[in-house]
N, C-alpha and C positions, 0 to 999 in steps of 0.2 A: 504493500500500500504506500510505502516511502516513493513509488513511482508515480502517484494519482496526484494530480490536482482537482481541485474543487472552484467553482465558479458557483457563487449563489447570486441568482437575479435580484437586485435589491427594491423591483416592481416599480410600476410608471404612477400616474397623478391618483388611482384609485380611486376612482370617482364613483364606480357601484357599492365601494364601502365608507362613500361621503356619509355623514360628519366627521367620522372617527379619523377621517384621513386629513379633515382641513388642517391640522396641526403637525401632523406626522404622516409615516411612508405607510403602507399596507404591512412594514415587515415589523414596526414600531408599536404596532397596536395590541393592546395588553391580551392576553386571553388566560381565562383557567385560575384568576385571582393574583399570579403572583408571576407568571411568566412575560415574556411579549413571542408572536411571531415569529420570530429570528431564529428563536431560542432552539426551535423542531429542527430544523436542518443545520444547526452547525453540533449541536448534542447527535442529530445522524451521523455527522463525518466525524467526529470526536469518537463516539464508540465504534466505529467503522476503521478504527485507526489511518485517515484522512484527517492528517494532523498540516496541510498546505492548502489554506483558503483564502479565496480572495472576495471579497462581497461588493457587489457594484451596485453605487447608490444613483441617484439625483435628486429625484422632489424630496420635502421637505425634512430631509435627511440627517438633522442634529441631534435628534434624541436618539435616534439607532446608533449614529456615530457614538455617541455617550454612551449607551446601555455596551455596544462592542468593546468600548474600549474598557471601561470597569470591570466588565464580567470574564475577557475570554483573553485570557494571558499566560503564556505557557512560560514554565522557570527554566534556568538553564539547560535542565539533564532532559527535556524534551525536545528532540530537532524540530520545530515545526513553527508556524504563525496564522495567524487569522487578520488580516491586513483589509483597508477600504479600500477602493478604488472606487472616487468619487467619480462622475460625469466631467470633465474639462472640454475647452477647446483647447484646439492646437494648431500650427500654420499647416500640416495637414485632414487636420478635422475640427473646422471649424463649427458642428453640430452640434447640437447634444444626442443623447442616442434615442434613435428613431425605430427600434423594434428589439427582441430578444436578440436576434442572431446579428442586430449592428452592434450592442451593447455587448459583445465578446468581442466581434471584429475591432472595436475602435480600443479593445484590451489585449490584443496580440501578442504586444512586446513584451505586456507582462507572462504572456503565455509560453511565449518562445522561449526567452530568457531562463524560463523553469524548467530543473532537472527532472521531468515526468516523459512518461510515456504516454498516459491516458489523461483526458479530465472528463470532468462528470459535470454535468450543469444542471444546476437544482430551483428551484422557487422558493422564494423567501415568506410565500403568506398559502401555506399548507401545513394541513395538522397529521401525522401519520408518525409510524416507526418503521424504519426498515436497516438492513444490514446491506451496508454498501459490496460487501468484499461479495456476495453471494451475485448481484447483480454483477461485477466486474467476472467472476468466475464464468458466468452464462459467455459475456462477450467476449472472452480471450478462448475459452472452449470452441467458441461459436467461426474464431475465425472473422469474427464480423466487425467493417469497418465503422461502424455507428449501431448501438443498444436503445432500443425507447421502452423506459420500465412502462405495462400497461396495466391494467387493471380489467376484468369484465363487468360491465355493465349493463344493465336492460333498455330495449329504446327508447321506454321515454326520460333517461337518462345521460341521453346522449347530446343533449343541446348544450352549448359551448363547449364541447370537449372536442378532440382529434380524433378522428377513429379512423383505425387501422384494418387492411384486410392481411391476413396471415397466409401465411402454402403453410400447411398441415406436415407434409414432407418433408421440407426444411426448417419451419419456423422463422422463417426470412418474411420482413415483409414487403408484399404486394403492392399496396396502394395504401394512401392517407389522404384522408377528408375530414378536412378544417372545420369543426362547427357546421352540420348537418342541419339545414333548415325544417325538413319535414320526411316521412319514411319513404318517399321518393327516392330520397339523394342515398337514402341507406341501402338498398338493395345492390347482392354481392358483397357487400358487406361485414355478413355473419360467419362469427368461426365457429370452425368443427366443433361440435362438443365432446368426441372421442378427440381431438390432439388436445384440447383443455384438460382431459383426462389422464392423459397421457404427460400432461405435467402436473397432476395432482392436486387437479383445480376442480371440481364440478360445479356445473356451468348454471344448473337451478335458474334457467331462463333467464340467463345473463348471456344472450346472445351477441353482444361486441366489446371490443377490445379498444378501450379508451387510453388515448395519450395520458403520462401522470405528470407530464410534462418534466423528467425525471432523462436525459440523456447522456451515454458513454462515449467518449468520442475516442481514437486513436489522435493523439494530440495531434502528427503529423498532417492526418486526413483534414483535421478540423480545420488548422492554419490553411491549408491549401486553400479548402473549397472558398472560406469567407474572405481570404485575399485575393483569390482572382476574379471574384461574382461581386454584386450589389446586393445581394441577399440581404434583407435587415432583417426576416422573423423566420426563426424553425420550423413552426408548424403549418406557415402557409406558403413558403416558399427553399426554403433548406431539404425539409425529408422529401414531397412531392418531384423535387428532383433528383436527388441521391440516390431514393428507389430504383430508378431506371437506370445507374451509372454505376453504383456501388454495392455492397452487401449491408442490408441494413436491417438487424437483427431487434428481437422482441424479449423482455425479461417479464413473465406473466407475475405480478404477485395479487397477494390475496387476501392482505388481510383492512385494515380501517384508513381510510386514507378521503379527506375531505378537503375540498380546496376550498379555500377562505376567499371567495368574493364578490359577496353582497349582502347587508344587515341581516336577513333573512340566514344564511348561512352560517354567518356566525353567533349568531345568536341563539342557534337551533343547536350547533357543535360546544358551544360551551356551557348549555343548559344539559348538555346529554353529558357531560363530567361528569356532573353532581348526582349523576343516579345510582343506585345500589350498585347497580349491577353494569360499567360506562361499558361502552364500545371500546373506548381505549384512556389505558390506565395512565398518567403522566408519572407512575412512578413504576420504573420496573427496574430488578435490584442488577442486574445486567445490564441494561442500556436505560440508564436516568436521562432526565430532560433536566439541562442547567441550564443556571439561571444566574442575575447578579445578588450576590451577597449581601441582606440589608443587614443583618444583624439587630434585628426588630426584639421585641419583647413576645411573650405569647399574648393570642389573644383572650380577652376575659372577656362571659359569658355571665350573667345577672340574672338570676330566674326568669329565663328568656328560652320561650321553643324556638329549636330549629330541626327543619326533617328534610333529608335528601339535599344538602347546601356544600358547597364547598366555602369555606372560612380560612382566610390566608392569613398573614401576620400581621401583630401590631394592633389587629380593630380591638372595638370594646361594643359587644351589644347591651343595650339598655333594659332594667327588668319591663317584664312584660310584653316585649317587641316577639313578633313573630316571625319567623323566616322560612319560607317554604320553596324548594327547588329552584334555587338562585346560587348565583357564584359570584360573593363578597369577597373586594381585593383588598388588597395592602392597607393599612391606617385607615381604612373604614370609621369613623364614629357613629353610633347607632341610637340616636337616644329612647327614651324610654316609651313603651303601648305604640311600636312604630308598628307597620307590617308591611315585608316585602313577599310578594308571589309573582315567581317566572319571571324574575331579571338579572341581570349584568350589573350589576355596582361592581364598578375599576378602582373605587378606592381615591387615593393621597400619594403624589410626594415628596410629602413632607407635613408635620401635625402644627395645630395655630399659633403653638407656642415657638415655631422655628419660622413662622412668616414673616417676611420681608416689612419695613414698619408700614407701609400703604395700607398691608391688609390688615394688620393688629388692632385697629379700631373699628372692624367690619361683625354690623352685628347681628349677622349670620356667620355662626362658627362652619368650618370644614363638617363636614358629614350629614346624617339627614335627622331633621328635629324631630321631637317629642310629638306622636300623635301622629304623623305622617303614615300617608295608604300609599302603595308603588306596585303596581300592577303590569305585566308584559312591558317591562323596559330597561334600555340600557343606560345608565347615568355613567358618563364618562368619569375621568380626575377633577381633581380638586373641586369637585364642585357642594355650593352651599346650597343645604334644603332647609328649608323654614321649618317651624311647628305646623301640626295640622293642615300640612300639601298632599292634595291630592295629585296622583300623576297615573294615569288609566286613558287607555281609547275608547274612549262610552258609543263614542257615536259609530266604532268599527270601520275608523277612516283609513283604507289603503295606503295616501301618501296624504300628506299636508305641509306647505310650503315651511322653512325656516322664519319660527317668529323670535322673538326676543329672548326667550327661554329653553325653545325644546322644537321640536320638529317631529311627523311620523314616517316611516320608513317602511316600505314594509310587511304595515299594517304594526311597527313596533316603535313606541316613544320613544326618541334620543335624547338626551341631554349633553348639549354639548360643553367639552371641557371647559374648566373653571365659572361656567355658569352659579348665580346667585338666583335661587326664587325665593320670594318675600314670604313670608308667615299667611298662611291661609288661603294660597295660590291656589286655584282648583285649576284642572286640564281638560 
């Protein structure tokens, strides 16, 4: 693995995960109470021992640059780095990057320059676990000059994904179709369900093979292709021709793998934690999910129910507050008879007592007041809730425009960060 690089796409403006992106990137965005984004694939190349990463940012990119460079620092006796590669221009590129596979090309030098054989390029706002070294084993086995880890999927599951058509015989693939409009475009399509079998997958009416947008490259191949072409994106212009030119092979996996973008999605993945029984666990004693070190206090619990919640560090719930199938972040304060059901509170960082003096005479403290109902939503950081606020979609509004306070998405209330709502604010 000392011969792999790693490239993680640090994602474009994120606009289907507006609000949460006005401030930060898609990979910056907190999930699971105490994690962010990022945290999933550089904890993959970390226990994949893919210890040489590079993360290419652009929009609004300071707090991932912050969260990276606190959390992810290797000590001497480990040869390796996790390094930014921000967006620049340059007297040969003066752009910014204009698609996935320009946002590598316009990183070559870095590419070349490094002692690898392979690199792997990953996305930075997907939630999953996997073992790199087994996905490398398929494509060095395979012979194949380009690997696309896929997934099976059913079709009405197929809208915004890649889908692949496979030869059974080789496991080479055939054809890729970029985001499928309608079952028209799908047909030919579907893979065998004896060669899914025959990699120890059954197929349970998961008739196609979705990009996880997860690729191996032979570093040599890669440089070539995007130095001689204009190509800027993989999946609608890179694989669609490599298909017919090169060997470009398929690594099936199988297990929870959800790609974070749009409110809707995330909000659905980070409520599905907190269940008895998650789809996927953020703790596993083999391959952990890290994170930055706050060094928090525990949190304290005041004759206060909570059922099915995830509860990260630092908060305080208030007696009487209820919390039912929600994922409470970091310095949460919770005061007392609150009730939260089926939300995202992201928490604080930082408690009132360490605010800046602007905010020290602000009088709505951090967290959410005494008396407060919060129903299907997500309340970003820092932000102040009054006593007795109501926050609920009564009226079952799909979307509604950005007002002063809060926005729907969705069909799911947002609150955007460091928002104040006043004492007795109804929604």
């Amino acid at each position: 693995m000392d011969k792999v690089l790693a490239l993680i796409l640090g994602g474009g403006r994120g606009t289907r995960l507006y609000p949460l992106t006005k401030v930060r990137s898609k990979p910056a965005v907190p999930v699971a109470g105490k994690y962010r984004l990022i945290d999933i694939p550089l904890s993959n190349c970390i226990n994949s021992d893919i210890l040489k990463v590079y993360v290419l940012t652009q929009f609004n990119s300071m707090s991932l640059h912050r969260h990276i460079r606190s959390a992810y620092t290797f000590d001497s006796y480990r040869r390796g780095y996790i390094e930014i590669l921000a967006a620049e221009q340059t007297i040969d590129n003066p752009n910014w990057y204009e698609g996935t596979a320009d946002a590598v090309k316009k990183s070559l030098r870095y590419v070349e320059s490094s002692n690898v054989d392979y690199v792997i390029i990953l996305s930075g706002d997907q939630l999953y676990r996997m073992d790199f070294r087994e996905m490398l084993k398929i494509h060095k086995e395979s012979g194949a000059d380009a690997t696309i880890a896929s997934i099976p999927v059913r079709a009405k599951d197929t809208v915004g994904l890649g889908i692949m058509r496979v030869d059974p015989e080789t496991g080479q693939v055939g054809g890729f179709l970029e985001k499928p409009k309608n079952a028209d475009e799908l047909k030919g399509f579907e893979t065998d369900p004896e060669w899914l079998n025959s990699q120890g997958i059954k197929a349970k009416g998961r008739d196609y093979l979705a990009s996880m947008g997860i690729y191996v490259f032979n570093k040599s191949m890669l440089t070539h292709v995007l130095s001689k072409t204009g190509y800027k994106d993989f999946g609608k212009e890179v694989f669609p021709a490599l298909i017919h030119s090169k060997k470009v092979h398929t690594y099936v996996y199988d297990g929870y793998w959800e790609d974070i973008g749009t409110i809707r999605s995330f909000f659905e993945a980070n409520l599905s934690l907190a269940k008895p029984n998650p789809p996927f666990k953020m703790f596993e004693p083999t391959a952990p999910i890290y994170t930055n070190a706050r060094f928090l206090p525990s949190t304290t619990i005041t004759g206060a129910t909570v059922s099915d919640s995830l509860i990260a560090d630092g908060c305080h719930i208030g007696r009487g507050a209820v919390i039912e199938n929600s994922v409470i972040g970091v310095r949460c304060q919770i005061g007392e008879n609150v009730t939260i059901r089926n939300c995202v509170i992201m928490g604080a960082d930082f408690y009132d007592h360490e605010a800046e003096d602007s905010d020290a005479g602000n009088p709505i403290p951090l967290g959410i007041g005494t008396g407060s109902y919060i129903e299907n939503a997500i309340i970003d950081k820092n932000c102040r809730i009054g006593k007795n606020v109501r926050i609920l979609n009564t009226n079952h509004l799909e979307n509604m425009a950005e007002n002063e306070y809060c926005q729907i998405v969705d069909g799911i209330v947002v609150v955007q960060k460091g928002n104040c709502i006043p004492n007795g604010w109804v929604m």
